[in-house]
N, C-alpha and C positions, 0 to 999 in steps of 0.2 A: 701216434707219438713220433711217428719219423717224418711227418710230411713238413713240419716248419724245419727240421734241418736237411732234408732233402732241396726246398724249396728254395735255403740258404745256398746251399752248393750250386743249384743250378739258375738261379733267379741273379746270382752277383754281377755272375761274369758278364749274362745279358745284359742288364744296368749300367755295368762298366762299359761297355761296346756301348751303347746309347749314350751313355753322358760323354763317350769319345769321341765319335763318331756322326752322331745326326745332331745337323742343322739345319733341317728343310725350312724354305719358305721365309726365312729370316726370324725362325721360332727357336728361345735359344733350350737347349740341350736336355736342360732338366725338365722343362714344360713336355718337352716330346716323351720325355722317361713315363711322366703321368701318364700321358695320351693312350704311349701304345703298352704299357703294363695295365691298364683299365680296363683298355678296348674290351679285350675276351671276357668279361664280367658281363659290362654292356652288352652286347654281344646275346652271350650264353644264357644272360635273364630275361632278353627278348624273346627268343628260341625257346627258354622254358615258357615262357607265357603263353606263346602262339600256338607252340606245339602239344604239351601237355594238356589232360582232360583236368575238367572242372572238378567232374563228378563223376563217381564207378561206371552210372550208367551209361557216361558218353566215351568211357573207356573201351577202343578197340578190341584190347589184345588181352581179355577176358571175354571168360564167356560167360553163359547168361546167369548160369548157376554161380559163378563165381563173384560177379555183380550184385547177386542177390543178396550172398551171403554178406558181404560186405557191407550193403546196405543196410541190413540186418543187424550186423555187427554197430557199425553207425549212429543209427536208429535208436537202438537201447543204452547205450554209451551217453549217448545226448539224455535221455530220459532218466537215467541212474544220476548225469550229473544236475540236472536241473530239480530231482527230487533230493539230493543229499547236500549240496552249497546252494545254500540261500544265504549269501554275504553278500551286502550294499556296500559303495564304496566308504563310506561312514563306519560299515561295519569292519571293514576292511585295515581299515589307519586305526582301528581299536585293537586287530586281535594281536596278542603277545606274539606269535610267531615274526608279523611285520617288524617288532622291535629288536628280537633276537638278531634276525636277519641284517637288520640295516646296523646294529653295534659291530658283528663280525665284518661286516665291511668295511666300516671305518679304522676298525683296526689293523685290516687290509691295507689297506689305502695307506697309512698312514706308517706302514712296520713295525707297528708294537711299539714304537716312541712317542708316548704323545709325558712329556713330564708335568708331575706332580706338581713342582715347585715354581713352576714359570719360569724357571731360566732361560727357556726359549726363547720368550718374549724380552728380556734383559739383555741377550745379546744385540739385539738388532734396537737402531736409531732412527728416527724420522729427522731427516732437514728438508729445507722448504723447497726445496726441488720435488717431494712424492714420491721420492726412493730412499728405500731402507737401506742403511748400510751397516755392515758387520763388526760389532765390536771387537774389538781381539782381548 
C-alpha cells in the first residue's frame, strides 16, 4: 500500500530533472522521460526471461527433493483442475458469475452514476461538426 506513494515522492523529482534537463540527440524532453522511465522494465523482463527457470526441474538452487515435491505439488494441482472445471468458452459467457462480475464493473467504471431518466443524454447536443457540446 505504500509503494505508489513512495514511488510518487521519489519518481517526481526524477521526471521533473528529465522534462528539465535532457535533450539528447535532438529528442525532445518528454519522449526521453518515456525512454529512460521504461528502460528498467525493458531491462528487468529480459533478465527475468533469460535468467529465471522454466520449470522446478531446471531450477538451480533447489534441491532434488525440493523439485520433486514441487513437481508433485504441480502435477496434482493440474489434475484436480482438469477433473473439477470442465467449462468451454460458451460455457463460460453463460455462467452467472461472468455477469455478476462484468455489472460490478461497470458500475465501477462508471461511479454509481449511470441516470434513470436520461438527463444525461439531454444535456449534451450534436452539431454537424461531430462534437457534443454541453447544454447549460
Amino acid at each position: 500500500m505504500t509503494g505508489i506513494p513512495i514511488t510518487n515522492v521519489l519518481g517526481a523529482p526524477i521526471s521533473g530533472l528529465i522534462l528539465d534537463h535532457v535533450h539528447w540527440l535532438g529528442i525532445s524532453s518528454w519522449r526521453w522521460l518515456l525512454i529512460l522511465e521504461g528502460l528498467p522494465a525493458v531491462i528487468l523482463g529480459v533478465l527475468t526471461y533469460l535468467l529465471l527457470p522454466n520449470r522446478p526441474a531446471e531450477a538451480k538452487f533447489l534441491t532434488e527433493s525440493e523439485k520433486d515435491w514441487i513437481t508433485t505439488q504441480l502435477n496434482s494441482e493440474e489434475d484436480h483442475k482438469h477433473r473439477t472445471h470442465q467449462l468451454s468458452a460458451a460455457g463460460a459467457l453463460l455462467h452467472s458469475r461472468v455477469y455478476c462480475e462484468n455489472t460490478i464493473e461497470r458500475v465501477l467504471q462508471h461511479g454509481g452514476r449511470i441516470p434513470s431518466d436520461g438527463s444525461e443524454r439531454r444535456r449534451f447536443a450534436d452539431d454537424d461538426s461531430g462534437f457534443a457540446h454541453v447544454r447549460s
